[in-house]
Every structure is written in structure tokens, then in C-alpha cells.
C-alpha positions in Angstrom: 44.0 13.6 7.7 40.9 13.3 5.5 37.6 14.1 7.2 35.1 11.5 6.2 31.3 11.9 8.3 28.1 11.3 7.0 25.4 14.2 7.2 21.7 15.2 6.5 20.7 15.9 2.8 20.4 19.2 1.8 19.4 21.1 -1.3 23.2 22.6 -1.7 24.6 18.8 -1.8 23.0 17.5 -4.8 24.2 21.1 -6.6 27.5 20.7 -5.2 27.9 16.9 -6.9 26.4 17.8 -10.7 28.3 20.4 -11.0 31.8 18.1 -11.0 29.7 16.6 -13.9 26.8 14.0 -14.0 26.8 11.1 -11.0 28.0 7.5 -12.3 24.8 5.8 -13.5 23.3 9.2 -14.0 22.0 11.0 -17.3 23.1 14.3 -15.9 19.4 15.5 -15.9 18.5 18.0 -13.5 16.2 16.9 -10.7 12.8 18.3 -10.0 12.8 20.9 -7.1 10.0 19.1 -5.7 12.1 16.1 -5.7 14.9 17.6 -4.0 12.1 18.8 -1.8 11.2 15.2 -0.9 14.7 14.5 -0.7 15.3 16.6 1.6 12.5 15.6 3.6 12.8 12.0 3.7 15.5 9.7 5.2 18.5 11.2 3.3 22.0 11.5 3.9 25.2 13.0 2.3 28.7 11.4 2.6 31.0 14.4 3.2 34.7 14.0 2.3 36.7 16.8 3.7 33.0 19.0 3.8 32.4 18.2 0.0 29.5 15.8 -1.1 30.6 12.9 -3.1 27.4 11.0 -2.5 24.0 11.0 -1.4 21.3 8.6 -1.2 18.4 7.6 0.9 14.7 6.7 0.8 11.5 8.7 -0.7 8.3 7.8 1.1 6.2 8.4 -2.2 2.3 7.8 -3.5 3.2 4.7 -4.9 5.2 3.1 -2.2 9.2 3.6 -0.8 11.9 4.3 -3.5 15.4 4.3 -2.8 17.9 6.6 -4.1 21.1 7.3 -4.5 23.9 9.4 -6.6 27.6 8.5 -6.4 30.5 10.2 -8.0 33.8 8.6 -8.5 35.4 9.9 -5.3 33.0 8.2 -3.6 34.7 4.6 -4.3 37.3 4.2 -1.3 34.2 5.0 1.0 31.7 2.4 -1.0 32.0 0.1 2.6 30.8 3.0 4.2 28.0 3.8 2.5 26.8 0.2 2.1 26.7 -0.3 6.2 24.8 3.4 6.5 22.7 2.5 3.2 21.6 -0.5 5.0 20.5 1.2 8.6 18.6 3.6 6.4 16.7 0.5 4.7 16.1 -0.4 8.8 14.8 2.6 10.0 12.6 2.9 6.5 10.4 0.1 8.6 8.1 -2.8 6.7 7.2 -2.9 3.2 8.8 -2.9 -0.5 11.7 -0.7 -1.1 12.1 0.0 -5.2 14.8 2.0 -7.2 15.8 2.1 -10.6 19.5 1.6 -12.0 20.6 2.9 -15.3 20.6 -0.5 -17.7 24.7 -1.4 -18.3 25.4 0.9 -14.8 27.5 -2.5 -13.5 28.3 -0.7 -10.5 25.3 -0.1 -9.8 23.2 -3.0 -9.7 26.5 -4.8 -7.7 25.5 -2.3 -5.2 21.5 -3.2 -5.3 22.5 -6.8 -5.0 24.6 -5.9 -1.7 21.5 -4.1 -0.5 19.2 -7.0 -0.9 17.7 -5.9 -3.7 16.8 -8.0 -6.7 16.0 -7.1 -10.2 12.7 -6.6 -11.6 11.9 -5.2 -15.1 13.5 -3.3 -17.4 11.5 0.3 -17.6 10.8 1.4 -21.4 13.2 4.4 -22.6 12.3 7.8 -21.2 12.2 11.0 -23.2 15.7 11.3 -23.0 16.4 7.4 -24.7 17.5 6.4 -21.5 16.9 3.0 -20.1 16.6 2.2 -16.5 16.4 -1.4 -14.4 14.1 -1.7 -11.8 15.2 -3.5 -8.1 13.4 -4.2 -5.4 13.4 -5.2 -1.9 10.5 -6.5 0.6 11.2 -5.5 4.0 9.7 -7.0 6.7 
């Protein structure tokens, strides 16, 4: 029987995920530590399957206001139902205010997933250093 539970994020989870190769929607780019700091720090979880990570996501109180997060790998789609009902208590508990994240541009997946959260799109960022271009969503939370 496959052991599904969802868990706090740690440090070792977001290792354990890149190195099966880049998330969907993802460039592959490694992550600040100081991000995986905050990560770890702010309403995050994991989605184990069998004690392996195949996503995690949450919310990152930051200077400019909440941003959501998330990275998803491909064995993470018989669970998406899962983490859509747990993604959505963690926009509860993240209490009042705007909630933004960013989705790859052409990441269809993704931005389905921002819709079921509530979120609606915003503006498309300019390219990053790495010619990457990223949508912007957002939700106001009341």
C-alpha cells in the first residue's frame, strides 16, 4: 500500500526533488540557501509518497508582501487533489492580505493550478538572467 502524508518542509526535500531533474515549470536553477532558509521557516509543507518528496509548496512571509510557492514533479499528479485542498488551508492559515507567485509563461499546468487557488493573473515579468520568462498571479485574502 502506497504511503501518502503530508509533512513539514525541510532543507533535504527540496535536494531530494532536483536531483530526479528540474520540477515541472521550473528552470532547474538552484535555490538561494537563504531561501530555503525562509522556506523552511515559513508555512511550508512536503507531500511524501512512500517517504520521498514529490512536491512542496507553501507561503514566504517576505519584505514585500506574501508569496506563494510551490515545486511539483511528475509523480506528484495522482495526488494534485491532495495538494489543492492542503494548498488551500495553507492560503487560510496565511491570514489577510495579497498572496503573489510567479508561474513559468507556457507552464499550462501551472497557471490551471493558480486559477484553482483563486489566483488570477497579473503581469508578465521581463526575462531574468537566465532568458526565462515568468507570469505573475495573485490573490487578495480577506
Amino acid at each position: 500500500m502506497t504511503k501518502v502524508q503530508f509533512a513539514p518542509f525541510i532543507r533535504a526535500h527540496y535536494n531530494a526533488i532536483i536531483q530526479v531533474g528540474p520540477p515541472n515549470g521550473s528552470d532547474g536553477a538552484d535555490v538561494d540557501p537563504n531561501v530555503l532558509k525562509y522556506m523552511e521557516e515559513g508555512i511550508s509543507f512536503t507531500l511524501l509518497v512512500d517517504d520521498l518528496p514529490v512536491a512542496i509548496g507553501g507561503i514566504l512571509n517576505t519584505q514585500y508582501g506574501k508569496l506563494a510557492y510551490g515545486y511539483i514533479t511528475e509523480k506528484a499528479g495522482p495526488y494534485m487533489l491532495r495538494i489543492a485542498r492542503f494548498s488551500r488551508k495553507i492560503l487560510e492559515i496565511s491570514g489577510p492580505g495579497e498572496v503573489v507567485g510567479t508561474i513559468q509563461v507556457g507552464f499550462a499546468a501551472g497557471e490551471r493550478f493558480a486559477r484553482m487557488m483563486g489566483m488570477q493573473p497579473k503581469d508578465t515579468l521581463p526575462a531574468e538572467a537566465r532568458g526565462v520568462m515568468y507570469r505573475q498571479f495573485s490573490v487578495a485574502r480577506e
